[in-house]
VOGU-3710 file (C-alpha; in Angstrom, 3 decimals, decimal comma):
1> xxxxxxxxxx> -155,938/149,938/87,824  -154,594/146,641/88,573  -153,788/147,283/92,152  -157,666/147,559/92,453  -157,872/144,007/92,533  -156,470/144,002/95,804  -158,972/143,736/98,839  -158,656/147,312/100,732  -158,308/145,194/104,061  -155,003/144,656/102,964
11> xxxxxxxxxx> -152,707/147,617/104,482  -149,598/145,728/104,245  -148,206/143,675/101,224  -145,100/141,977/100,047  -144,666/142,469/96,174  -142,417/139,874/95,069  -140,673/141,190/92,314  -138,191/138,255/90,710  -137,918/134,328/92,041  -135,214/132,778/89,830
21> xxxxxxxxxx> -133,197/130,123/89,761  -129,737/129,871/87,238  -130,874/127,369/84,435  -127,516/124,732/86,480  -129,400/124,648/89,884  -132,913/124,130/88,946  -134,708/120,988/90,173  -133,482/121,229/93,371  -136,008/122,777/95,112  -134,101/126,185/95,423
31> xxxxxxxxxx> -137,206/128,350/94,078  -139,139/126,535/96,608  -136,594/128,012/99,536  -137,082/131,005/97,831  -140,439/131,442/98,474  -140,695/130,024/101,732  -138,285/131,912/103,274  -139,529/134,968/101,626  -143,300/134,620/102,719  -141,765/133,628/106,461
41> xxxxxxxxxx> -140,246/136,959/106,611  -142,868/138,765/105,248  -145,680/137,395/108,350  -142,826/137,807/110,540  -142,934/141,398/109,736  -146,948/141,514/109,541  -147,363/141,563/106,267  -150,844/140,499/105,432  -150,932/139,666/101,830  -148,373/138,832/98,728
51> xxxxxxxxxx> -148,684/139,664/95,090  -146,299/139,217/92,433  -146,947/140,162/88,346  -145,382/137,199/86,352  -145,091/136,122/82,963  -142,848/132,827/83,010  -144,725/129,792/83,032  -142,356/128,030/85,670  -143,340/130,993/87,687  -147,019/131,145/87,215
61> xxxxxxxxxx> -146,418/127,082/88,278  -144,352/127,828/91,389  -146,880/130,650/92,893  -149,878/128,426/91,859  -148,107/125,873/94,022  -148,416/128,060/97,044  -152,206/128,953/96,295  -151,659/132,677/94,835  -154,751/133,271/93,051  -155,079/134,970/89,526
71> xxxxxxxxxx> -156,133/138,668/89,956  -155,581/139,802/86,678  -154,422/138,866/83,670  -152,365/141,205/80,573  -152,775/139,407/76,987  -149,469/140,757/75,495  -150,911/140,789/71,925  -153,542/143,289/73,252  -150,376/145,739/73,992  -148,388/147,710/70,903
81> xxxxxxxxxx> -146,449/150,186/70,667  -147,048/153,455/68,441  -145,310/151,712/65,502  -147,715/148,362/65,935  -145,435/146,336/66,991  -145,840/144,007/70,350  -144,627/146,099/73,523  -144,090/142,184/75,355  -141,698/139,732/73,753  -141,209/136,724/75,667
91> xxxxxxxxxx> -138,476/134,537/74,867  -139,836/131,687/75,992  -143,224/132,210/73,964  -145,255/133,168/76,688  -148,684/135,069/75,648  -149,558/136,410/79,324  -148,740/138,446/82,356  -150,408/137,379/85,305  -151,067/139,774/88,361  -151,468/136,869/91,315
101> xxxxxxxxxx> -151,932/137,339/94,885  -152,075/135,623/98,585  -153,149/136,246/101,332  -150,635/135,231/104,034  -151,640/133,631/107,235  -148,917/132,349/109,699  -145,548/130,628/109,395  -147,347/127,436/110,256  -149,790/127,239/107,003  -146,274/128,985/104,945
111> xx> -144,898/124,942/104,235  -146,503/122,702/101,444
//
C-alpha cells in the first residue's frame, strides 16, 4: 500500500535502505558522499527514481537536502502490538516514519 505512492512511470528504482555515519565521523560531510555517490551509481545504471523509508531525524534532514519528497508518512503511536504496546520505539524520540522519494535526473543535477 505504500509502494502505491510511487508514479507507475517509474520501472526502475533505487531503495536506499541505511545512510549512516559512526557518531566519531559525523560533521564531515561523509553522509553527504554517501548519497552522492550512491544516486551517481544508481543514473549510471538507469535507475529512474529513489525512495528510502526513514525514521531518524538527521536522515529525514539529509534526504530533504537532496529534494526527496514526503510520500507517506507512519505515526508510530497509530501502530501496537496485540498486547497494546507501541510496535516502533525510537531511541532518539522520534514519532514518525517517513516513506520519501526522488526522482533522479542525471549526474549533473546529482551535486548540491
Amino acid at each position: 500500500q505504500k509502494w502505491s505512492s510511487i508514479p507507475r512511470s517509474v520501472d526502475k528504482l533505487w531503495l536506499v535502505e541505511v545512510i549512516a555515519v559512526a557518531g566519531d565521523f559525523r560533521g564531515r560531510g561523509l553522509a553527504r558522499v554517501l548519497m552522492e555517490f550512491g544516486m551517481e551509481k544508481a543514473i549510471d545504471r538507469g535507475v529512474h527514481a529513489a525512495a528510502s523509508e526513514v525514521v531518524a531525524n538527521a536522515s529525514i534532514a539529509l534526504f530533504a537536502k537532496y529534494d526527496y519528497v514526503l510520500l507517506k508518512e507512519v505515526i508510530h503511536s497509530e501502530y501496537r502490538g496485540e498486547d497494546g504496546l507501541p510496535v516502533f520505539v525510537c531511541p532518539e524520540g522520534e514519532k514518525a516514519a517517513q516513506l520519501l522519494f526522488k526522482m533522479l535526473k542525471s549526474s549533473t543535477n546529482v551535486m548540491h
